[in-house]
N, C-alpha and C positions, 0 to 999 in steps of 0.2 A: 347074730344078736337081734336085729329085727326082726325075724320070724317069732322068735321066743318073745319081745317085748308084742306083738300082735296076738300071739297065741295067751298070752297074759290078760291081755285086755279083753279078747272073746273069754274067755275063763270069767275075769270080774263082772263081765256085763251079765252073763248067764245067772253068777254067781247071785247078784243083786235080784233078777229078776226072780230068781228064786225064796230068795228070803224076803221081798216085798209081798209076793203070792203067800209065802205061811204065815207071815204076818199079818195080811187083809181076811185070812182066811182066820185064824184065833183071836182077830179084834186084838192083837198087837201093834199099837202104834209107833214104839221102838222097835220093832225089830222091821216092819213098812218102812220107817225112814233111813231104816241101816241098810235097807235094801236100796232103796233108790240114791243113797250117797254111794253105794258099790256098783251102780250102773255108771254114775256120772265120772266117779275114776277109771273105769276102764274107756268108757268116750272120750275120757281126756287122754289118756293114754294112745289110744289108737287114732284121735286127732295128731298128737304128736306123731305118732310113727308115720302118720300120711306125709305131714310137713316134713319129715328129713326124708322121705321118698321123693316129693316132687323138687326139691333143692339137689337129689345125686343124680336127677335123669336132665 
């Protein structure tokens, strides 16, 4: 289950940085802030996954 919640989070963080790049690039400033709310989910997600990693070792 934690590799899939990590593998999640690399996904959303890509995800984001993607759709902020075609967003800055089309003068999109909806789809720039949907990008970088899609980074900040997967950071927080792979924050969490770090914290129940150092809590089972």
């Amino acid at each position: 289950m934690a590799k899939e919640e990590k593998s999640r989070a690399k996904k959303e963080q890509m995800k984001g940085k993607a759709k902020e790049a075609m967003g800055r690039m089309a003068g999109n400033e909806r789809m720039t802030a949907e990008g970088k709310a899609d980074q900040v989910k997967g950071d927080a997600r792979q924050a969490k996954e770090k914290g129940k990693d150092t809590f089972k070792h």
